[in-house]
Jmol script that loads the backbone (N, CA, C; Angstrom):
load data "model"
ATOM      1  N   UNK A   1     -82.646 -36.742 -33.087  1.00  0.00           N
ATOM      2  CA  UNK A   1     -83.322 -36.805 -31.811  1.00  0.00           C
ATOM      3  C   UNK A   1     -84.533 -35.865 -31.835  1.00  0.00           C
ATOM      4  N   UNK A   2     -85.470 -36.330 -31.300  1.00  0.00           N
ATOM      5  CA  UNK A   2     -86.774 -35.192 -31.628  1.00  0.00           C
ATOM      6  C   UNK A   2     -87.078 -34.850 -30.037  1.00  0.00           C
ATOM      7  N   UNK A   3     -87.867 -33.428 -30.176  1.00  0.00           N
ATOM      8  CA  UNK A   3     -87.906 -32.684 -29.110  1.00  0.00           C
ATOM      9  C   UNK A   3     -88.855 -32.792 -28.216  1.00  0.00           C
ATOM     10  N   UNK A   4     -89.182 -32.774 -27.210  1.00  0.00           N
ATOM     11  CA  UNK A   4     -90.627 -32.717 -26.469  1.00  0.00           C
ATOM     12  C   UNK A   4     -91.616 -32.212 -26.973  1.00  0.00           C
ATOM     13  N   UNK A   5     -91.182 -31.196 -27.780  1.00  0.00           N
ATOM     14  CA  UNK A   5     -92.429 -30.657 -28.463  1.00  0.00           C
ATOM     15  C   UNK A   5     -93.218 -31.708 -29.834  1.00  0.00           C
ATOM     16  N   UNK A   6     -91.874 -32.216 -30.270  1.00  0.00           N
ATOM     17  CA  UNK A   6     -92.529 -33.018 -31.518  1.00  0.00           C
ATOM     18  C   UNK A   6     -92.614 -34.379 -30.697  1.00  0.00           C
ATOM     19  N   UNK A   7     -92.485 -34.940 -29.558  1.00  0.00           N
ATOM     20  CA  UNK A   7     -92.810 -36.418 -29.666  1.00  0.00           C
ATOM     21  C   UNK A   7     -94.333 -36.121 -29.034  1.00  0.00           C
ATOM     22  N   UNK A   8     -94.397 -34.860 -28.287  1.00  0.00           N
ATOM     23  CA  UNK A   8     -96.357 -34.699 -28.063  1.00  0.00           C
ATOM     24  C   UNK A   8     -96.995 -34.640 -28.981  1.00  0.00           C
ATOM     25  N   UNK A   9     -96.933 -33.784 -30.185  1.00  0.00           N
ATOM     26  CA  UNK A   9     -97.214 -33.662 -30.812  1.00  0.00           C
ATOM     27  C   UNK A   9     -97.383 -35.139 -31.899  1.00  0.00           C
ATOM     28  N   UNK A  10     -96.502 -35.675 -31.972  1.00  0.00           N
ATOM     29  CA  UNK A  10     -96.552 -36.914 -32.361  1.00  0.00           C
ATOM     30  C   UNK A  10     -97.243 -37.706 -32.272  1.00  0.00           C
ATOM     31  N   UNK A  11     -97.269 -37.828 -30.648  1.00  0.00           N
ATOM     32  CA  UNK A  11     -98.029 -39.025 -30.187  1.00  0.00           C
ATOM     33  C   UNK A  11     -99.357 -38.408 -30.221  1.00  0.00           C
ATOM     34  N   UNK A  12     -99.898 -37.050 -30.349  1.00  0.00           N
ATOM     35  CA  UNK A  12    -101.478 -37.097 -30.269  1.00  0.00           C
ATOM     36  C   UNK A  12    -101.862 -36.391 -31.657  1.00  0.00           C
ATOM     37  N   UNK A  13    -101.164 -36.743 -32.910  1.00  0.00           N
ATOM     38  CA  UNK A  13    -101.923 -36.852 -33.983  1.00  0.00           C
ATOM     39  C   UNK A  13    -101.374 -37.580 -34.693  1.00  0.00           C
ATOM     40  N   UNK A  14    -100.224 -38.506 -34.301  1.00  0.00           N
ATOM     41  CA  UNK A  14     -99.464 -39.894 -35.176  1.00  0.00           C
ATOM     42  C   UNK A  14     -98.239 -39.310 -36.282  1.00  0.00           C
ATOM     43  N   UNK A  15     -97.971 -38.209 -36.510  1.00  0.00           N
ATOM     44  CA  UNK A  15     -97.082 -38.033 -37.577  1.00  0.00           C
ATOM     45  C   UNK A  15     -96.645 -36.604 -37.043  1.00  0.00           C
ATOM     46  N   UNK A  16     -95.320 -35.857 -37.491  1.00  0.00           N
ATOM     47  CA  UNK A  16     -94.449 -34.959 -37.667  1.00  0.00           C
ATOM     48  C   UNK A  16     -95.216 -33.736 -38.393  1.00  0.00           C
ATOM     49  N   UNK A  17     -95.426 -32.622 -38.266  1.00  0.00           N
ATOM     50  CA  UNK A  17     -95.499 -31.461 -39.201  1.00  0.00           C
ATOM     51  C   UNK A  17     -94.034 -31.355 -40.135  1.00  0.00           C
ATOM     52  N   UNK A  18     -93.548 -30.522 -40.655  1.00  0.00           N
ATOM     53  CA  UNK A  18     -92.530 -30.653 -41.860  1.00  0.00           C
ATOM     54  C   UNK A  18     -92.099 -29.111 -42.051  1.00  0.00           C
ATOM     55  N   UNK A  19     -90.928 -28.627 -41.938  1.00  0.00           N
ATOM     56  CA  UNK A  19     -90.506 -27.473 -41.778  1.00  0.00           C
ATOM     57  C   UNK A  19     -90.129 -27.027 -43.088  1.00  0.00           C
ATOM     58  N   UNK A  20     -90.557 -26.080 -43.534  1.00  0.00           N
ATOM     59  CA  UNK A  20     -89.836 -25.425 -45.157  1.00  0.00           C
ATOM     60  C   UNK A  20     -88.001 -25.400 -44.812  1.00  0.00           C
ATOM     61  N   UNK A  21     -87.317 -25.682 -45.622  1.00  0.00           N
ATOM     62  CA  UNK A  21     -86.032 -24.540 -45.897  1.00  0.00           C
ATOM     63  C   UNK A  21     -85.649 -23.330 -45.069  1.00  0.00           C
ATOM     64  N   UNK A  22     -87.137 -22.637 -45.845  1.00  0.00           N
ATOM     65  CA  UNK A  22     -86.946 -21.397 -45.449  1.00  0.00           C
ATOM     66  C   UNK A  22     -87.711 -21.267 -43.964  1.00  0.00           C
ATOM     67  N   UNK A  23     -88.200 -21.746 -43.577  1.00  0.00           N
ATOM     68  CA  UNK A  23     -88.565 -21.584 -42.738  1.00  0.00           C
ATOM     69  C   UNK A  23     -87.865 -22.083 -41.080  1.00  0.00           C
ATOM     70  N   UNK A  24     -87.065 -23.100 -41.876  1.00  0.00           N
ATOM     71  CA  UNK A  24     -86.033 -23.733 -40.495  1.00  0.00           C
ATOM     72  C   UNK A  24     -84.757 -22.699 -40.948  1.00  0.00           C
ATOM     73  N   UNK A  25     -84.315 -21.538 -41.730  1.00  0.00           N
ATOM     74  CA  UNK A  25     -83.484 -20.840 -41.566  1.00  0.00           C
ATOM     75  C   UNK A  25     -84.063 -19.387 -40.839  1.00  0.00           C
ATOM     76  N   UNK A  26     -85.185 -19.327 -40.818  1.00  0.00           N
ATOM     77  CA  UNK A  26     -86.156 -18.372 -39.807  1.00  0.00           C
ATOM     78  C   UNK A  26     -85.800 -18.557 -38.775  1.00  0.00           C
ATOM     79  N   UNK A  27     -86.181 -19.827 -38.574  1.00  0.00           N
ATOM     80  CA  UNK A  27     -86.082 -20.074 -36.933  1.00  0.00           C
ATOM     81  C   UNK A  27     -84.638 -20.363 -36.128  1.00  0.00           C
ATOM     82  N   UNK A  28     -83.882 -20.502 -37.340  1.00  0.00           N
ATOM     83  CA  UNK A  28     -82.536 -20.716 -36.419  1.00  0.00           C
ATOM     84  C   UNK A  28     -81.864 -19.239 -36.459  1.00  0.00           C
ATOM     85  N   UNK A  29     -81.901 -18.214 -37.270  1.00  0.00           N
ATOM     86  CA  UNK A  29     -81.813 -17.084 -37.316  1.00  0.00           C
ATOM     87  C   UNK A  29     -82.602 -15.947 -36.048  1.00  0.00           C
ATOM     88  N   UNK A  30     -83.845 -16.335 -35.862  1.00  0.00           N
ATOM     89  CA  UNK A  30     -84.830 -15.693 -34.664  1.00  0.00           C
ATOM     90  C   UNK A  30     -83.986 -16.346 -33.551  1.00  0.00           C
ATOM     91  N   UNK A  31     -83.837 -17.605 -33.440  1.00  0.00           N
ATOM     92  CA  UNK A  31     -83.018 -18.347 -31.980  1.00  0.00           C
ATOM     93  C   UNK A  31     -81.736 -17.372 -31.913  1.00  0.00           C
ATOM     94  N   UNK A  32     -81.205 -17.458 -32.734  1.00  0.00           N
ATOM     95  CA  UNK A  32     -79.853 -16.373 -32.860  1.00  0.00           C
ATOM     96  C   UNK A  32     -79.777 -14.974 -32.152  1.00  0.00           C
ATOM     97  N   UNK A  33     -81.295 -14.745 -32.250  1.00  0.00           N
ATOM     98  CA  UNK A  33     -81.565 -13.490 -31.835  1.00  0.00           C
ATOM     99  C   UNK A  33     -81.479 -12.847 -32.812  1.00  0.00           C
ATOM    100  N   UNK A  34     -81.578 -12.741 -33.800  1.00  0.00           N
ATOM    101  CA  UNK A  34     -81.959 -11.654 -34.850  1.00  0.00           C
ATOM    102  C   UNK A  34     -83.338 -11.182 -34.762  1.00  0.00           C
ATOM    103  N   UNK A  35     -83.713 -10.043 -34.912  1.00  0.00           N
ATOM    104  CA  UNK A  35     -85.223  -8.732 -35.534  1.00  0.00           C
ATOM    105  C   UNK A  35     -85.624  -9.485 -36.993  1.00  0.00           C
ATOM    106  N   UNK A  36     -86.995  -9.486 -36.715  1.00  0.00           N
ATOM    107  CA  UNK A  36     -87.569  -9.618 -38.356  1.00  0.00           C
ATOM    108  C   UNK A  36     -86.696  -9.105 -39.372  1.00  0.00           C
ATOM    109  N   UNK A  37     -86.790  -7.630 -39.010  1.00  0.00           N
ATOM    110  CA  UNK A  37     -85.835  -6.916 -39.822  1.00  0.00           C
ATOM    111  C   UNK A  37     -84.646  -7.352 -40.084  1.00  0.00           C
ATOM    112  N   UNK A  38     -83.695  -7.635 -39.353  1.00  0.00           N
ATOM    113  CA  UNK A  38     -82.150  -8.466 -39.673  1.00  0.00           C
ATOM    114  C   UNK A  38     -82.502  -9.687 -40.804  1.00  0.00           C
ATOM    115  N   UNK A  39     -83.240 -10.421 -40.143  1.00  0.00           N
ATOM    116  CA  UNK A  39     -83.886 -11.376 -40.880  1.00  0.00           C
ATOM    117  C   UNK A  39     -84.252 -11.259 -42.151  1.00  0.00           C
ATOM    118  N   UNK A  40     -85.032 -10.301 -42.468  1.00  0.00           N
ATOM    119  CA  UNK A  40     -85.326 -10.254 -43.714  1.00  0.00           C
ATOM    120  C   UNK A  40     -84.067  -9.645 -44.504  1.00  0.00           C
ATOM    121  N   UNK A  41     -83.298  -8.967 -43.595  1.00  0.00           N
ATOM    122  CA  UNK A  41     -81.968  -8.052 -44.249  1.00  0.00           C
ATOM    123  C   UNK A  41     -80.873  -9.309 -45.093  1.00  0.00           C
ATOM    124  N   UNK A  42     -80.896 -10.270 -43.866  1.00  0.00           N
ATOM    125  CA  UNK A  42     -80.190 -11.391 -44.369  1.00  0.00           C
ATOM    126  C   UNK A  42     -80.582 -12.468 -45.365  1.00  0.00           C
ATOM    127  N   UNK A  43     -82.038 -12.701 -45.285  1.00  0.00           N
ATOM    128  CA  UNK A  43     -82.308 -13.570 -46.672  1.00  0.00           C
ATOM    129  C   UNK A  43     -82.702 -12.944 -47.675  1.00  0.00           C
ATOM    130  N   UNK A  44     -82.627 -11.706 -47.743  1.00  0.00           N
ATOM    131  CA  UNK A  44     -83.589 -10.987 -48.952  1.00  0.00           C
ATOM    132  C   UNK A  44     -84.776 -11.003 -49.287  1.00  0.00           C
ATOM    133  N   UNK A  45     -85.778 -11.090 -48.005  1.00  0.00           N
ATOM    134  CA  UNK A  45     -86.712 -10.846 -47.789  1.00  0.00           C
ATOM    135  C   UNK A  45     -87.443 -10.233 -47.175  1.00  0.00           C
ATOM    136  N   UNK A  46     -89.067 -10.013 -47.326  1.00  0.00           N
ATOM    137  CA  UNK A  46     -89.510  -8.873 -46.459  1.00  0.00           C
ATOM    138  C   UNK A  46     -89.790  -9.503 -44.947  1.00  0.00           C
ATOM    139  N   UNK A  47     -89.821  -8.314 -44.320  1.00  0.00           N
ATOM    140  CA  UNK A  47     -90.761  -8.685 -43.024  1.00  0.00           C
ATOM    141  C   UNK A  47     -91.921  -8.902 -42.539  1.00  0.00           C
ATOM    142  N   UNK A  48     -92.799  -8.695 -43.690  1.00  0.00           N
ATOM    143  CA  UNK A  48     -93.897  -9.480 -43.934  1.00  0.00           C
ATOM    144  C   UNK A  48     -93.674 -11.102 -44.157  1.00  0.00           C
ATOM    145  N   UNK A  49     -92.837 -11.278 -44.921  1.00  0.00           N
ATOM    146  CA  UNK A  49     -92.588 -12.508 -45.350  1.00  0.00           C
ATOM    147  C   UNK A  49     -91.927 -13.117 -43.982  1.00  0.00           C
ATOM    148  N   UNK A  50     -91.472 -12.738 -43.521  1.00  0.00           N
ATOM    149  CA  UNK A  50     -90.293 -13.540 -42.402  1.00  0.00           C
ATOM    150  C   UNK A  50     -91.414 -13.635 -41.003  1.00  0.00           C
ATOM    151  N   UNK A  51     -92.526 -12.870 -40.964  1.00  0.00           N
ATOM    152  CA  UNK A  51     -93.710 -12.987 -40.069  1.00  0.00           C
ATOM    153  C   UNK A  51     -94.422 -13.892 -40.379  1.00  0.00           C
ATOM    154  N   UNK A  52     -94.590 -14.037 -42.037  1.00  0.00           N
ATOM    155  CA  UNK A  52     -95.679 -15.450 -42.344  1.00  0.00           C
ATOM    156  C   UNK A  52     -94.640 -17.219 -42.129  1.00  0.00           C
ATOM    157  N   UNK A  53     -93.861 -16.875 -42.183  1.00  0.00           N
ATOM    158  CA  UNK A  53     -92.766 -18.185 -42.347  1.00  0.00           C
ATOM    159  C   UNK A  53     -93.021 -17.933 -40.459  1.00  0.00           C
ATOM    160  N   UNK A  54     -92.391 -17.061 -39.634  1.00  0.00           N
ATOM    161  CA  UNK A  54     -93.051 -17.671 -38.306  1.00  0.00           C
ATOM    162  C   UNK A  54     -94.395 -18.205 -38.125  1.00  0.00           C
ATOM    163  N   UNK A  55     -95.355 -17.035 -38.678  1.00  0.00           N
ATOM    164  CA  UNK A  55     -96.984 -17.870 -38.077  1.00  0.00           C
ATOM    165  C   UNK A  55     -97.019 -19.311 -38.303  1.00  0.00           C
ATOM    166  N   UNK A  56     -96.283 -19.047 -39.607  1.00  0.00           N
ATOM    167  CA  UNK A  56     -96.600 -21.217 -40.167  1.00  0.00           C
ATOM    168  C   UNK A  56     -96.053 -21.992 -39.275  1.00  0.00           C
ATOM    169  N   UNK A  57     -94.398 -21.536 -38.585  1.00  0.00           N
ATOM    170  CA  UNK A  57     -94.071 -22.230 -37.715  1.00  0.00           C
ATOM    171  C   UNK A  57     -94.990 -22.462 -36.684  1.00  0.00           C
ATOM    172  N   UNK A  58     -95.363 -21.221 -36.004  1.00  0.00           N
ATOM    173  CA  UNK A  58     -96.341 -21.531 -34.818  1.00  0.00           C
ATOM    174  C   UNK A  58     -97.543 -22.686 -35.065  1.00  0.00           C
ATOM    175  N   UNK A  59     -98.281 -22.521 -36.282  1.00  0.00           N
ATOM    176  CA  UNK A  59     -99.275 -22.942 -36.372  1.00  0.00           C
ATOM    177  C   UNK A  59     -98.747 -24.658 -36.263  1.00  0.00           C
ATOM    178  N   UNK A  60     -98.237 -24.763 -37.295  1.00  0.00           N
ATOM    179  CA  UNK A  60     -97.535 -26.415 -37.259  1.00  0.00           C
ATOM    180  C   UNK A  60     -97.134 -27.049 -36.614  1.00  0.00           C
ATOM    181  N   UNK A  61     -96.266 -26.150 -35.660  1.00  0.00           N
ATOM    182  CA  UNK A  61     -96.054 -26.980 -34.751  1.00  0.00           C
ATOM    183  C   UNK A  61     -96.360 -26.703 -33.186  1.00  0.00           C
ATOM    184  N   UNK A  62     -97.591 -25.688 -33.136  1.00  0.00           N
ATOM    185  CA  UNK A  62     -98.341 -25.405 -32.016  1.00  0.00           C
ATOM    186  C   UNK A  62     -97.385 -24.898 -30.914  1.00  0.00           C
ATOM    187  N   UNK A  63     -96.585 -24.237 -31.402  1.00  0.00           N
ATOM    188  CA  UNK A  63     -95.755 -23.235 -30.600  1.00  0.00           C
ATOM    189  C   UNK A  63     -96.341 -22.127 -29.592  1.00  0.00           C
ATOM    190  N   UNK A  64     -96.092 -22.118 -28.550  1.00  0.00           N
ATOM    191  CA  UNK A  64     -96.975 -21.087 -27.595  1.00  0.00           C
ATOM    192  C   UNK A  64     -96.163 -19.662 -27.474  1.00  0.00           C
ATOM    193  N   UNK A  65     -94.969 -19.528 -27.571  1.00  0.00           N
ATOM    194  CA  UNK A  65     -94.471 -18.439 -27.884  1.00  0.00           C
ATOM    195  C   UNK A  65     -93.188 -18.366 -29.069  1.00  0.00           C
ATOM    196  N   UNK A  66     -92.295 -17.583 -28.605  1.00  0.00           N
ATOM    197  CA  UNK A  66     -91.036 -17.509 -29.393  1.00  0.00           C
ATOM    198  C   UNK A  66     -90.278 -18.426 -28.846  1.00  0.00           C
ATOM    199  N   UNK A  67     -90.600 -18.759 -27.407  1.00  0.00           N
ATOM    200  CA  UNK A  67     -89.327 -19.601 -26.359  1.00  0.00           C
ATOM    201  C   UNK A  67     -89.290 -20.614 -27.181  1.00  0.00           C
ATOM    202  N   UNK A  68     -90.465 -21.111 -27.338  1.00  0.00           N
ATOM    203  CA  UNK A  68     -90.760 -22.704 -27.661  1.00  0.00           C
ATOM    204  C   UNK A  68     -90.036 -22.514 -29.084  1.00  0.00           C
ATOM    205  N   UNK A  69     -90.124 -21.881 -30.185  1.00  0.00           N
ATOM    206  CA  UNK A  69     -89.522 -21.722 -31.130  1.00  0.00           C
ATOM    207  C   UNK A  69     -88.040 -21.840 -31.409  1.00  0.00           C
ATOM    208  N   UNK A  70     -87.621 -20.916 -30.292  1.00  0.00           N
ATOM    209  CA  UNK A  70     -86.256 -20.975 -29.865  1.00  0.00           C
ATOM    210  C   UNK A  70     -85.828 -22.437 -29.564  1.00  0.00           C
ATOM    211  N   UNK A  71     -86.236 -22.941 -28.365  1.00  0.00           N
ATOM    212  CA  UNK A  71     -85.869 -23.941 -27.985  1.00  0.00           C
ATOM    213  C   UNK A  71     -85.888 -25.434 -28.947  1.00  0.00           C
ATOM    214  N   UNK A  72     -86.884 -25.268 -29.775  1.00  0.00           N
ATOM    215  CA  UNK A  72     -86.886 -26.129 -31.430  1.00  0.00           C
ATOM    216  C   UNK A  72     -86.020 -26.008 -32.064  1.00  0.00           C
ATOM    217  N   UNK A  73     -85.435 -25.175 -32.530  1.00  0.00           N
ATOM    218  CA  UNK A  73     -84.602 -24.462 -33.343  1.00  0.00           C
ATOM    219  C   UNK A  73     -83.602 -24.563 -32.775  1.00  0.00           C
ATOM    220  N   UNK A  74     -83.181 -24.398 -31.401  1.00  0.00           N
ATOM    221  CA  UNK A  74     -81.928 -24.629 -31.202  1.00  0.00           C
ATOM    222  C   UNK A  74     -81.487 -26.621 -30.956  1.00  0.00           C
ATOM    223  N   UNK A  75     -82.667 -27.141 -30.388  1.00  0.00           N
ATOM    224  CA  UNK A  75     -82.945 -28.488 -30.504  1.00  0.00           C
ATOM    225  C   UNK A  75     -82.204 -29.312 -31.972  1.00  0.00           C
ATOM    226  N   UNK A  76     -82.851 -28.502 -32.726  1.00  0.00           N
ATOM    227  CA  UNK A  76     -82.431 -29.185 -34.502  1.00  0.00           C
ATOM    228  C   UNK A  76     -80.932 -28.309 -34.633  1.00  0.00           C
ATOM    229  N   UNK A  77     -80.360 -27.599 -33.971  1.00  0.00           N
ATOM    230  CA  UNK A  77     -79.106 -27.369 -34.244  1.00  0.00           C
ATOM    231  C   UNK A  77     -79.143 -26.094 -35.669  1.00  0.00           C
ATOM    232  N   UNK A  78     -80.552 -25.849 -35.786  1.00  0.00           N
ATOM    233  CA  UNK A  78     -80.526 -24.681 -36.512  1.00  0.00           C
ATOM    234  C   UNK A  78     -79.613 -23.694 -36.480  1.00  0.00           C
ATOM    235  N   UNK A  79     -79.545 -22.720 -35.143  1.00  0.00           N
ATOM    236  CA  UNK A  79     -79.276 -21.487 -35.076  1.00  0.00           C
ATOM    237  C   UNK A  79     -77.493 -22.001 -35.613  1.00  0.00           C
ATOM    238  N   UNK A  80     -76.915 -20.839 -36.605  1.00  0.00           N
ATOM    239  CA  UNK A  80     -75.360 -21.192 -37.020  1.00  0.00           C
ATOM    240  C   UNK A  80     -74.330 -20.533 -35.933  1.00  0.00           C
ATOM    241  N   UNK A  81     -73.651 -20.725 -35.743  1.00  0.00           N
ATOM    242  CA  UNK A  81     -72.514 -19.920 -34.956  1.00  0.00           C
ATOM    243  C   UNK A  81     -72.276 -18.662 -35.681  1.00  0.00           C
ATOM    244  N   UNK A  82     -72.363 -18.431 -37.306  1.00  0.00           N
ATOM    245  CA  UNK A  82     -72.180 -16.903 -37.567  1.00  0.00           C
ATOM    246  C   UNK A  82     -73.536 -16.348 -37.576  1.00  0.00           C
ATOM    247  N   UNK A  83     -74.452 -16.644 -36.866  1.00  0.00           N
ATOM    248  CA  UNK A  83     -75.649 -15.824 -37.017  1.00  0.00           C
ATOM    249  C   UNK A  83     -75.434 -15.657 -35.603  1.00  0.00           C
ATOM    250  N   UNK A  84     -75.013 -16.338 -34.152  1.00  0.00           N
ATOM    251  CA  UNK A  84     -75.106 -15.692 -33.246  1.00  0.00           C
ATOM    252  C   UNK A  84     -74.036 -14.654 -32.466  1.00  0.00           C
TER     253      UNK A  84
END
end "model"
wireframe off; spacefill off
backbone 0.3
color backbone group
């Protein structure tokens, strides 16, 4: 099922943006409520890194804050039950 955010998005440039791996375990981890920091604690990465895997999210899929992120992420069933 796709979200309000992706069928606008859809309909006003015809196709889907495309989420990394790593980057849809970002976002279901941030929905969770985890800190960059946790975040990076948990994939073994930096927090630099776990900031660029958000911007990309934002950028791609024209996210206006974290809500909207959240609400994606929890949409795709990202966030896990042991991350929240």
């Amino acid at each position: 099922m796709k979200s309000l955010i992706e069928k606008l998005f859809e309909a006003k440039t015809g196709k889907l943006p495309k989420a990394s791996r790593r980057e849809q375990e970002v976002a279901g981890l941030i929905a969770a409520g985890n800190t960059n920091q946790q975040i990076g604690d948990i994939l073994g990465i930096s927090i630099k890194t776990v900031e660029k895997h958000r911007e990309s999210l934002h950028r791609k899929f024209h996210f206006r804050n974290t809500a909207d992120l959240c609400r994606w992420a929890l949409a795709k069933g990202l966030a896990h039950n042991e991350w929240l």
